[in-house]
N, CA, C and O atoms as a DFTB+ gen file, in Angstrom:
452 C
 N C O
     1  1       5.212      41.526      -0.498
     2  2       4.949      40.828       0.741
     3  2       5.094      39.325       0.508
     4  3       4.561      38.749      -0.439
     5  1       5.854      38.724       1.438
     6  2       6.342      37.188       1.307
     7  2       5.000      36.414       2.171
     8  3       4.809      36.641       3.366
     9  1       4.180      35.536       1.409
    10  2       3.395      34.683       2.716
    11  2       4.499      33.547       2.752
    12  3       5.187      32.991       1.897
    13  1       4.401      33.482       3.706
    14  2       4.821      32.278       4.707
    15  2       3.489      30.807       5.266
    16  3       2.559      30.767       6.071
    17  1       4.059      29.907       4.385
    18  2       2.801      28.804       4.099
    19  2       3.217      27.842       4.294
    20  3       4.097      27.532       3.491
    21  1       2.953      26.961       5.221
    22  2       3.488      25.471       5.446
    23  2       2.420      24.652       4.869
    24  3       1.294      25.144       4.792
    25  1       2.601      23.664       4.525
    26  2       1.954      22.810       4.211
    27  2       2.416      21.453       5.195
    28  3       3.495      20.931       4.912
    29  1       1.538      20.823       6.451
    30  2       1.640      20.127       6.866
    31  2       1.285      18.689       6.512
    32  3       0.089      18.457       6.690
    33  1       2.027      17.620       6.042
    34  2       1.398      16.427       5.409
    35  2       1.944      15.489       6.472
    36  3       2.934      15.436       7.202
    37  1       0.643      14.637       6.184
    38  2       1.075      13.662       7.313
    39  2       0.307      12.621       6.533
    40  3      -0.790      12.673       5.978
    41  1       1.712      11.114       6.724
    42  2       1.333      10.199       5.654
    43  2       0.864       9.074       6.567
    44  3       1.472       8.703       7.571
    45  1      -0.296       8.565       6.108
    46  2      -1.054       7.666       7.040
    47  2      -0.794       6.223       6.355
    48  3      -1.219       5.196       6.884
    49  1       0.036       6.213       4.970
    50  2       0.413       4.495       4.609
    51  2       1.298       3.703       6.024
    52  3       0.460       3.028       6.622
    53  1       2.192       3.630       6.467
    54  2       3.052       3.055       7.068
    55  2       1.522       2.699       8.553
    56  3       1.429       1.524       8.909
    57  1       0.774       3.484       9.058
    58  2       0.139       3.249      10.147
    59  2      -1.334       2.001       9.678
    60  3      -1.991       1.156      10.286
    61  1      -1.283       2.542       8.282
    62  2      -2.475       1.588       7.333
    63  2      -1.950       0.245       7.726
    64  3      -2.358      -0.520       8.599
    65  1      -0.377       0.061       6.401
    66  2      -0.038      -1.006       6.413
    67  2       0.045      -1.860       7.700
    68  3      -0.513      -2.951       7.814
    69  1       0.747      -1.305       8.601
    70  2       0.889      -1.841      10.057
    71  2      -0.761      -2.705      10.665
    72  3      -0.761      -3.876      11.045
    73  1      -2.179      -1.722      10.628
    74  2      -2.969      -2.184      11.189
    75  2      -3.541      -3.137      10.179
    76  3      -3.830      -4.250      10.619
    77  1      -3.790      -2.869       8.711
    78  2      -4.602      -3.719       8.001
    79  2      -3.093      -5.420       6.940
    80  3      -3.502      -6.509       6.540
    81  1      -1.856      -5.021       6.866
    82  2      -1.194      -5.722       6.735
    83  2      -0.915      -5.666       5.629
    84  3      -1.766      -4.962       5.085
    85  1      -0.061      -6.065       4.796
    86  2      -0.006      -5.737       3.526
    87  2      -0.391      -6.036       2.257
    88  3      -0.147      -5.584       1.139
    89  1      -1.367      -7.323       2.922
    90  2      -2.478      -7.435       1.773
    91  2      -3.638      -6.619       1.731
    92  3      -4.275      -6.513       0.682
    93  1      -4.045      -5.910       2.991
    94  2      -5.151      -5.277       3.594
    95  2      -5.163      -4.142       2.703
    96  3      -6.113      -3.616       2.125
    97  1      -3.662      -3.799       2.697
    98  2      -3.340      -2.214       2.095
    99  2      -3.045      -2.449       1.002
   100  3      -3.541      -1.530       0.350
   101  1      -2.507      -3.149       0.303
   102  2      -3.357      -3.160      -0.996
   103  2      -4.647      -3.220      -2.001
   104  3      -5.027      -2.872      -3.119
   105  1      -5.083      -3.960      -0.723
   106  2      -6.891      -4.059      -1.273
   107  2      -7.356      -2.620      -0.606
   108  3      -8.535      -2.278      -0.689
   109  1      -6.680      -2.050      -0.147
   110  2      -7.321      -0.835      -0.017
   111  2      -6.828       0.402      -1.366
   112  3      -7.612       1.040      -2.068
   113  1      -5.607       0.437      -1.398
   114  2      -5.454       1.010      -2.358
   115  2      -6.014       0.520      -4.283
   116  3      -5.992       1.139      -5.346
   117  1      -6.380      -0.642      -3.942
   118  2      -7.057      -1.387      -5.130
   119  2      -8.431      -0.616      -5.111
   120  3      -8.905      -0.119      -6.132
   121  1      -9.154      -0.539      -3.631
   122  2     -10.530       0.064      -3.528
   123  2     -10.202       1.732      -4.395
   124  3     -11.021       2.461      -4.956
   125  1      -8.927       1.894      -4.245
   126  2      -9.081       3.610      -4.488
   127  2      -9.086       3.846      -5.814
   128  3      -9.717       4.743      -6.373
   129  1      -7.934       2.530      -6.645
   130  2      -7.572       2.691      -7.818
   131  2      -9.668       2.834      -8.709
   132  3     -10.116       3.720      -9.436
   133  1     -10.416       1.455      -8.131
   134  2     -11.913       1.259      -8.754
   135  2     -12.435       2.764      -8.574
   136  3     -13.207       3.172      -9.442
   137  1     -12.084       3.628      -7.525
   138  2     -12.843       4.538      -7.472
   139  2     -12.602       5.470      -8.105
   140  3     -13.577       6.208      -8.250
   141  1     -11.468       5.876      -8.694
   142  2     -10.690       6.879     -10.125
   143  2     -11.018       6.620     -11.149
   144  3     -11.123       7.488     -12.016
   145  1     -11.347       5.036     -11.421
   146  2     -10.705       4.745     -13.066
   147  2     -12.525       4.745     -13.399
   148  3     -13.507       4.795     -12.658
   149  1     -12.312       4.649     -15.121
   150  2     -13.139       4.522     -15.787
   151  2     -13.727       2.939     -16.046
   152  3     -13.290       1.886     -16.510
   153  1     -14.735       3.341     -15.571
   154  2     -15.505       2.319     -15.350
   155  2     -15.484       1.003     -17.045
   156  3     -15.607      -0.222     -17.081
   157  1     -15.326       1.767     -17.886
   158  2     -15.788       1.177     -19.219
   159  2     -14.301       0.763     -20.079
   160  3     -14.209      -0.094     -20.958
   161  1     -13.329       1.529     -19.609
   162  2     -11.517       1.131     -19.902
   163  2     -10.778       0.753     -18.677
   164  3      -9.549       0.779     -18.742
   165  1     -11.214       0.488     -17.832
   166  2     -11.241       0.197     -16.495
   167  2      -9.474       0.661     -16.015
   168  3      -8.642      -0.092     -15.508
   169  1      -9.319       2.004     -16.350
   170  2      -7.857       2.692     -16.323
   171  2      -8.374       3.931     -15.335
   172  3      -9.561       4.037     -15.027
   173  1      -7.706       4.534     -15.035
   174  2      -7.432       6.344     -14.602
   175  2      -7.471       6.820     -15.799
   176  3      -6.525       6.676     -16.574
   177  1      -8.175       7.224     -16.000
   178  2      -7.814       7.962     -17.457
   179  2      -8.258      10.048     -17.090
   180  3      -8.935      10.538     -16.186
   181  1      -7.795      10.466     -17.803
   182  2      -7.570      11.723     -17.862
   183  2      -8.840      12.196     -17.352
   184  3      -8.955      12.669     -16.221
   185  1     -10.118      12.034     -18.454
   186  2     -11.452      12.521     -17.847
   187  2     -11.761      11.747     -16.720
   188  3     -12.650      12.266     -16.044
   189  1     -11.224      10.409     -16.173
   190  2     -12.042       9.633     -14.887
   191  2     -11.699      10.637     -13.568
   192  3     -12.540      10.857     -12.696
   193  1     -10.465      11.160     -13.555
   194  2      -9.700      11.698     -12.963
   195  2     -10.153      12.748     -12.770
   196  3     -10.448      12.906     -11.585
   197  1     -10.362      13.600     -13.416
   198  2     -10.918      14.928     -13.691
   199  2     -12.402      15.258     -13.028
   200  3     -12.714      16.227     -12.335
   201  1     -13.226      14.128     -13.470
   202  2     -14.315      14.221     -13.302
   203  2     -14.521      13.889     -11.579
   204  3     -15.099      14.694     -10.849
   205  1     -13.902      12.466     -11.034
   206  2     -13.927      12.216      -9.902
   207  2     -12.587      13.025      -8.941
   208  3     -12.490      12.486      -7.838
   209  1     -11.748      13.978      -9.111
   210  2     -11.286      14.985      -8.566
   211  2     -12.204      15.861      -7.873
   212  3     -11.766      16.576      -6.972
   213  1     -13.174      15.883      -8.124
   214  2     -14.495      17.022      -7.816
   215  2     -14.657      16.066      -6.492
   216  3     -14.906      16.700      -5.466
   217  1     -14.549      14.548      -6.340
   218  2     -15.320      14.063      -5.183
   219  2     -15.080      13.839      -4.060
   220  3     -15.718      13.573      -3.041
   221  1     -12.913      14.132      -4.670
   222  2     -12.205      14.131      -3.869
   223  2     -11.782      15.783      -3.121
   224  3     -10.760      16.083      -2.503
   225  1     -12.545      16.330      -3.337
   226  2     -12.274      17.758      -2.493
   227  2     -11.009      18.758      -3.701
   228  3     -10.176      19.543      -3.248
   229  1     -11.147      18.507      -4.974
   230  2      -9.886      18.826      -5.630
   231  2     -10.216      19.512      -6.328
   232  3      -9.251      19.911      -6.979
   233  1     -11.825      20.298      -6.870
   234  2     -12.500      20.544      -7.994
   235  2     -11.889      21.834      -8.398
   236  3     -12.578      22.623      -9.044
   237  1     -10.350      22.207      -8.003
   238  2     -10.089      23.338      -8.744
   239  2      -8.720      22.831      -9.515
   240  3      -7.923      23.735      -9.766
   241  1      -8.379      21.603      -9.888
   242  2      -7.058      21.588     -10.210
   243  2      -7.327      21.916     -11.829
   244  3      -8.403      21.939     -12.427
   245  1      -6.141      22.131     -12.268
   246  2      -6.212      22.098     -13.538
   247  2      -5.920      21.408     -14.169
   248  3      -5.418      20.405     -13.660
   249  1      -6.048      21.479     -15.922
   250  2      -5.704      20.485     -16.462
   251  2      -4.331      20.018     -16.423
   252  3      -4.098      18.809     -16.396
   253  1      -3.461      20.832     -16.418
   254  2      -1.844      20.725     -16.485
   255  2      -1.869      19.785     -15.400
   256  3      -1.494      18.629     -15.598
   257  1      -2.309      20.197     -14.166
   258  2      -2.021      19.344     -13.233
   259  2      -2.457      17.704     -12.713
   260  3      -1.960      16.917     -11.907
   261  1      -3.497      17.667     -13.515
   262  2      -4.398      16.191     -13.740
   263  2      -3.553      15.571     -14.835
   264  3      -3.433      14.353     -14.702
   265  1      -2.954      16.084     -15.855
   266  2      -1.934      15.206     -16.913
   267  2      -0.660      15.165     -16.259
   268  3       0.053      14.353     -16.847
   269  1      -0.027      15.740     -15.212
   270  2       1.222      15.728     -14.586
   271  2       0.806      14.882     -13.472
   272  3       1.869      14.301     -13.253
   273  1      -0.031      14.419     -12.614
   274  2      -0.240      13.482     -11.918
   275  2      -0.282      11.879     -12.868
   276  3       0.494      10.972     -12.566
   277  1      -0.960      11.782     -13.635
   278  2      -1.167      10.791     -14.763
   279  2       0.227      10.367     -14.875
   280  3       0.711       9.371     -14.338
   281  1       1.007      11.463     -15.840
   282  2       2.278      10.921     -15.886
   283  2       3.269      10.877     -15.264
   284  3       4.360      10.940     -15.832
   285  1       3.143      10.745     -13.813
   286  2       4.283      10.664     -12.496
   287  2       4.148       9.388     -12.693
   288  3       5.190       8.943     -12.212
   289  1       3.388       8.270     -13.190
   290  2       2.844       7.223     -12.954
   291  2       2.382       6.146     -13.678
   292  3       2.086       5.052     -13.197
   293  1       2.321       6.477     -14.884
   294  2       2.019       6.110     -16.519
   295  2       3.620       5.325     -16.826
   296  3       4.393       5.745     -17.687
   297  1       3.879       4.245     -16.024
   298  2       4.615       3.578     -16.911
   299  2       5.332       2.779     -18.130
   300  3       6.434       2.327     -18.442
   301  1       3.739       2.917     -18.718
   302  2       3.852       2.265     -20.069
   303  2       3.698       3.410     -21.262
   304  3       3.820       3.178     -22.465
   305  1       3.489       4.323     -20.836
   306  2       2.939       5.500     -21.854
   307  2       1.855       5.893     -22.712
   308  3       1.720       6.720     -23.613
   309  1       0.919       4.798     -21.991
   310  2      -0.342       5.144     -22.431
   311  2      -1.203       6.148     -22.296
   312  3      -2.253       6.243     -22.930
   313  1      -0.678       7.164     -21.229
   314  2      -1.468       8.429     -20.954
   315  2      -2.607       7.947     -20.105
   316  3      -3.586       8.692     -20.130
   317  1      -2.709       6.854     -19.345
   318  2      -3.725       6.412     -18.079
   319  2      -2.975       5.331     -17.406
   320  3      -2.000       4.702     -17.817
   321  1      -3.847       5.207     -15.899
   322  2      -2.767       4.658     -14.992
   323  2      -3.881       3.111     -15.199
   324  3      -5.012       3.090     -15.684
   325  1      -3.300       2.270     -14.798
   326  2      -3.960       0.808     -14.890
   327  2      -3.670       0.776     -13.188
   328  3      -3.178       1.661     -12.487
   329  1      -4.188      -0.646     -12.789
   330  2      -4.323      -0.737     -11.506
   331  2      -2.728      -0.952     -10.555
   332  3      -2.460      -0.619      -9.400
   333  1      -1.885      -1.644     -11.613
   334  2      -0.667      -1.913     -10.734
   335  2       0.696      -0.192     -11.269
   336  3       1.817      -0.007     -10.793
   337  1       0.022       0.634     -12.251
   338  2       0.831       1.597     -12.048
   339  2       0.109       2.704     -10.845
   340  3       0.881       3.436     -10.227
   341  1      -1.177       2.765     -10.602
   342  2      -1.422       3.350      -9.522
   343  2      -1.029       3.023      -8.182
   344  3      -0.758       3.875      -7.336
   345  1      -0.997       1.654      -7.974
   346  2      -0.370       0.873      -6.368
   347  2       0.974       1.349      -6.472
   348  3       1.288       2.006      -5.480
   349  1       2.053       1.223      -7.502
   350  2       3.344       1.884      -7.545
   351  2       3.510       3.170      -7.437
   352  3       4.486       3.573      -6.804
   353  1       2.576       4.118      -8.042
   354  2       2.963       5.745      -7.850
   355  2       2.140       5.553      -6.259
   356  3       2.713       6.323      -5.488
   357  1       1.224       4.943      -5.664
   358  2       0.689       5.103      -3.962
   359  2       1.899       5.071      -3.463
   360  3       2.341       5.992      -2.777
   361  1       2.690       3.804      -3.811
   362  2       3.478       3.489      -2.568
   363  2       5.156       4.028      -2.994
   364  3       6.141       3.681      -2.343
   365  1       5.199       4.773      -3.997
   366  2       6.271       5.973      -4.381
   367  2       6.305       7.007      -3.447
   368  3       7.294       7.467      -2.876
   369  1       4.677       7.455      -3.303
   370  2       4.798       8.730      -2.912
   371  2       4.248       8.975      -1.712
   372  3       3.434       9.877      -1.511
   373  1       4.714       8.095      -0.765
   374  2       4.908       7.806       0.789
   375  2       6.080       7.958       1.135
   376  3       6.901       7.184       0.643
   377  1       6.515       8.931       2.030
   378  2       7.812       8.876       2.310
   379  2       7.886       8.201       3.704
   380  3       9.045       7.951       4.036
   381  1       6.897       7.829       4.639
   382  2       6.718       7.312       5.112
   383  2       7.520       5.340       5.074
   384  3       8.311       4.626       5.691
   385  1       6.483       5.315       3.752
   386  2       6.786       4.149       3.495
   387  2       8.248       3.520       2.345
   388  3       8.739       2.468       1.934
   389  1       8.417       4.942       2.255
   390  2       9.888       4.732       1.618
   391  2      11.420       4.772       2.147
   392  3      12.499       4.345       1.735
   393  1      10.924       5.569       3.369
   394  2      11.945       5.352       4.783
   395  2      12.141       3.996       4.907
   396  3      11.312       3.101       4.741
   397  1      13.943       3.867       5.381
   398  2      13.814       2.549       5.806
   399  2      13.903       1.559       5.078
   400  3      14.180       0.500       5.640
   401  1      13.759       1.557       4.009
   402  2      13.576       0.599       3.103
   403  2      12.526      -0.041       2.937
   404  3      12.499      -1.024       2.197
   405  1      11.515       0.375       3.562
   406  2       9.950       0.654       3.633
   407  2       9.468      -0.460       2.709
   408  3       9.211      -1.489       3.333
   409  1       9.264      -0.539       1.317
   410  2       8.263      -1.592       0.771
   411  2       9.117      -2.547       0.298
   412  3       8.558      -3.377      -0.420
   413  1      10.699      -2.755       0.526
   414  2      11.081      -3.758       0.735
   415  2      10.913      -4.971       2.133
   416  3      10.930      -6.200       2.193
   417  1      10.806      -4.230       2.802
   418  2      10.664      -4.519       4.468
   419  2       9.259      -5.304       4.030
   420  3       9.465      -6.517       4.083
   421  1       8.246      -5.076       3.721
   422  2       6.836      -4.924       3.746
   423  2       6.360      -6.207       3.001
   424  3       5.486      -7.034       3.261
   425  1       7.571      -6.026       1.611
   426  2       7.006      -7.435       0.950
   427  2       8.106      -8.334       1.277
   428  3       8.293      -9.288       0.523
   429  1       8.767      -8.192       2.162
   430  2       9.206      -9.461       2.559
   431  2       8.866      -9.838       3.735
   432  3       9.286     -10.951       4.049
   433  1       8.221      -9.266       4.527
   434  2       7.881      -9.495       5.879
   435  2       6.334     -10.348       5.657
   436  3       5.989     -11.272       6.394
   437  1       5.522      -9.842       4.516
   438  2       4.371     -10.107       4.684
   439  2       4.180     -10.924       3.266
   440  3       3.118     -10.777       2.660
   441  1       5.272     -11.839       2.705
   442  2       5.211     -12.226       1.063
   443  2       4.502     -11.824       0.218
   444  3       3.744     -12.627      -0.324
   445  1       4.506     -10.320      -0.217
   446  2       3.408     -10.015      -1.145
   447  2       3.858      -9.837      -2.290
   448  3       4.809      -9.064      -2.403
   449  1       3.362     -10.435      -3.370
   450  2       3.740      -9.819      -4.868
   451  2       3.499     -11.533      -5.574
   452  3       3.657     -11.733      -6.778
């Protein structure tokens, strides 16, 4: 028997950026990065992730899948995300905001960087 399963996603960056601006939405996604990472290496790190996954409604992922999020995003290869590789895998994985030419549009419209 085949299930038949949609998964409906609906990306709320592009409506963020628009109302809060694109400094707004970064300090928001800055708020998200403080709320993952480890407080004491001040990174995402594998257990911050793990542990605060539970708070995010996620408490069944596994490990495979908490080290494959890490490294979608781990640009330096340290095996944890720092604050400006998490704002890059956010605004990667918006297709929203990748339409269009999306975070080019964004930091030039609003000089950010």
């Amino acid at each position: 028997m085949e299930l038949d399963i949609a998964v409906d996603f609906e990306d709320y960056f592009p409506s963020m950026m628009e109302s809060l601006g694109a400094e707004g939405f970064i300090g928001e996604l800055c708020n998200g990065f403080r709320l993952l990472m480890d407080c004491e290496r001040g990174l995402i790190t594998f257990e911050s992730l793990k542990k605060n996954s539970i708070m995010l409604g996620l408490h069944d992922m596994r490990d495979d899948e908490i080290i494959c999020m890490l490294s979608e995003g781990d640009l330096d290869g340290d095996g944890a995300l720092n604050q400006v590789e998490f704002c890059i895998l956010m605004l990667r994985l918006s297709p929203g905001l990748m339409d269009n030419n999306g975070p080019t549009q964004w930091v030039e419209e609003y000089d950010v960087i």
